[in-house]
N, C-alpha and C positions, 0 to 999 in steps of 0.2 A: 297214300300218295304213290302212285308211278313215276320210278327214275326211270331218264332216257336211257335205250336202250345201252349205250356206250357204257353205264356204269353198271351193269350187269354182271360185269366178269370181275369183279375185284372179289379178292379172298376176303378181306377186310374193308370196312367201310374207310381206306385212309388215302390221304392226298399229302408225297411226301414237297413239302414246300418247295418254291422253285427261290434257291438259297443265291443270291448276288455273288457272282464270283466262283461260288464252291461248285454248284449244280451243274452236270457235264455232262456227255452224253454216256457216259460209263456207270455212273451212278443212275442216271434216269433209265439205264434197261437193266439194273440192277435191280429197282425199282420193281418196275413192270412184272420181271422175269417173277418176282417175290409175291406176286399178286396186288400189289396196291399201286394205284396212277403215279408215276415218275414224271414229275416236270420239270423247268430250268424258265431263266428269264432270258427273252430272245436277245437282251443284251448282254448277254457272257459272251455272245457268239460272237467274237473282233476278230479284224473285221469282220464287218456286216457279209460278207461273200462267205463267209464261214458258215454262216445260220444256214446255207441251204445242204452243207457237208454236213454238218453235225443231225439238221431230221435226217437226211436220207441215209444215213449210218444207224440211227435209232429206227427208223421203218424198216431197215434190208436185215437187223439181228432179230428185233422183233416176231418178223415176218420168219423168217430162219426159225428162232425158236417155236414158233405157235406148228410148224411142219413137223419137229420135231419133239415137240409136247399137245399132239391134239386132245388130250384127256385135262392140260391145265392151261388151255391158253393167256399168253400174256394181259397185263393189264391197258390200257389204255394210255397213253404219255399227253401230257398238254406243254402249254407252250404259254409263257407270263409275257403282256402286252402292257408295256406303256401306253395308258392312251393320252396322257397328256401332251398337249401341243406343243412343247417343248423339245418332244420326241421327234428327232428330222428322220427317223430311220423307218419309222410306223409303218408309210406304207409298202415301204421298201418290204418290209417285213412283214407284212400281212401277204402282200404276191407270192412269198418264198412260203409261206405256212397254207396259199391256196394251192402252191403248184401238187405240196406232198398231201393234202387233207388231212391236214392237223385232227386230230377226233376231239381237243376241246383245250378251248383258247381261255386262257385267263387275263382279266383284263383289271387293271390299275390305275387309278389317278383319273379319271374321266369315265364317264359311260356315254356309248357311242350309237345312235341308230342304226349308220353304213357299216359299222363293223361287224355288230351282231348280226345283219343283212348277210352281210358277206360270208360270213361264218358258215349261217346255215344254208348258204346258197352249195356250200360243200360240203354240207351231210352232217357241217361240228356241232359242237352245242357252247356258251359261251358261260360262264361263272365271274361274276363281278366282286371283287370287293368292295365292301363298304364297312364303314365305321359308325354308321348309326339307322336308324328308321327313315329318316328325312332321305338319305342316300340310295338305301333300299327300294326305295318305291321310284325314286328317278329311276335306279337302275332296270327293274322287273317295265316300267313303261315306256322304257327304249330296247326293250326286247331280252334283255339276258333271262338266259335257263336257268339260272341259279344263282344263288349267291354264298360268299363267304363274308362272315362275320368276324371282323377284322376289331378283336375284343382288346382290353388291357391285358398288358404281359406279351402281345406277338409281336413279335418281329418287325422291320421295317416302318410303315407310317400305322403306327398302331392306333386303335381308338381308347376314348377313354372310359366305356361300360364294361359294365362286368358281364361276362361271357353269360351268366345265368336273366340278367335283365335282357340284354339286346338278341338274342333269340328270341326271348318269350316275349319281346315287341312285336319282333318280325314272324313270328309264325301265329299271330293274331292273324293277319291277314293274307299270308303266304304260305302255302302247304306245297311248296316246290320243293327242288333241291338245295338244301342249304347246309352251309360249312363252316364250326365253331373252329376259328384261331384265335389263338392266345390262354396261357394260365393254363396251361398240360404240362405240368412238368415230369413225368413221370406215369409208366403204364398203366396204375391201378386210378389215374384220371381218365382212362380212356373210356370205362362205363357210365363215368359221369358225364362227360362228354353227352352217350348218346339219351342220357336222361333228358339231356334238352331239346333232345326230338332233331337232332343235326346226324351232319354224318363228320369223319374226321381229316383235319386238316393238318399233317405233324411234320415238325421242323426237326429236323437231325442236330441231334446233343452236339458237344465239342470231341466226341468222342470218334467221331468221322469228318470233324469239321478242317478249319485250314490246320490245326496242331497234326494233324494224320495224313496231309497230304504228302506224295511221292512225284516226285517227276515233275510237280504243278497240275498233277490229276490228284483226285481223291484217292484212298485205299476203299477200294469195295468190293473187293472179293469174295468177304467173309458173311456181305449182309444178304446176298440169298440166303445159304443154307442157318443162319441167324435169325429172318424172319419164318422160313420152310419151316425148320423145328419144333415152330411154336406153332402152325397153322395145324394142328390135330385137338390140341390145348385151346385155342379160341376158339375154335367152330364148336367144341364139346361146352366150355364155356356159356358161348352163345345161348345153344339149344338148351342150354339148362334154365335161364336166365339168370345168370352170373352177371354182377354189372362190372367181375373184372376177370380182364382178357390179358390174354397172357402174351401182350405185344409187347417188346424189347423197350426199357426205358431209354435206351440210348436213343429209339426212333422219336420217341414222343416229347421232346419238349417243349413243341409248342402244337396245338394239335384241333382240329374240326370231323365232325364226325355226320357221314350220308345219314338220315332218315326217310 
């Protein structure tokens, strides 16, 4: 399988979840800076006139950093889409995610034709969650680039398969990009993870969650040179075919992994 170009540059195959509330723009190019996709749900950003400060602060350090690290450029940042029509902010929010070209839009609760349209009218690529196969196939026929597999144990509107069935439904007839969430509690799942032919999708412990907040920002100082450290240890890992990586348990406990 060929991943879109966009996910090219991650150190690690990981997606750190876009966390309700927690996820900020200080964590999300903390994120990035660390090599793996930093995202947020565009409804943290209150008001909504907020969402368009908070990308173009994540694009202009980004941007800053990749000038100033051209041997480890940053990872890619996405952006969590309510598509449910419930959502009066959506398209408010999709205009502010075309103006900066989001490089990839996560989308929730509905799959959308116009929006994966729109998406890639701006260069993005779009990742659907779903909770089952039936969901799956709506989604890949309304256009998303991928999907995540929204297993028991994750986070938010979780599904109720076990993370090792609902891949192996979905990559019967899907060899795109797909992303196991749920039931990673810890790093040495992270090989298991890609035994199911996924890439990873990982929700940050309590350990950086609201108990470590300062200010009403998160504490993230510490989680570059936290995941850096390890990035010698997983790529060695890797290439040996080790199925465990020596990524922070604190990042993994809920988790999907790129194949």
């Amino acid at each position: 399988m060929t991943l879109p170009a966009v996910l090219d540059r991650l150190s690690l195959p990981v997606i750190g979840a876009p966390l309700f509330i927690v996820s900020n723009p200080a964590l999300v190019i903390a994120q990035c800076t660390s090599g793996v996709v930093g995202s947020f749900p565009a409804l943290n950003a209150r008001p909504q006139s907020q969402l368009d400060e908070w990308i173009h602060q994540i694009t202009e350090e980004l941007a800053a950093w990749d000038r100033a690290n051209p041997d480890k450029p940053a990872a890619p940042f996405a952006v969590n889409q309510i598509v449910h029509r419930s959502n009066d902010r959506l398209e408010a929010d999709i205009a502010v995610c075309a103006k900066w070209k989001v490089p990839i839009v996560i989308t929730s609760l509905g799959a959308r034709a116009e929006l994966n349209d729109a998406v890639h009218g701006w260069g993005g690529i779009t990742l659907h969650d779903v909770i089952d196969d039936r969901y799956a196939r709506k989604a890949i026929e309304k256009g998303a680039d991928g999907l995540i597999a929204v297993a028991v144990g994750a986070g938010g509107h979780a599904g109720k398969w076990s993370p090792f069935a609902l891949t192996q439904e979905i990559r019967r007839w899907f060899d795109g990009p797909l992303a196991l969430s749920g039931s990673i509690a810890k790093s040495a799942f992270f090989g298991v993870a890609g035994m199911t032919g996924s890439l990873v999708i990982g929700r940050l412990s309590d350990r950086w969650g609201p108990g470590r907040r300062a200010g009403g920002r998160v504490k993230s100082s510490s989680i570059p040179s936290t995941l850096a450290s390890r990035r010698s240890a997983s790529a060695a890992s890797a290439a040996s075919g080790s199925t465990r990586l020596a990524l922070p348990a604190a990042w993994v406990t809920s988790c999907c992994s790129l194949s």
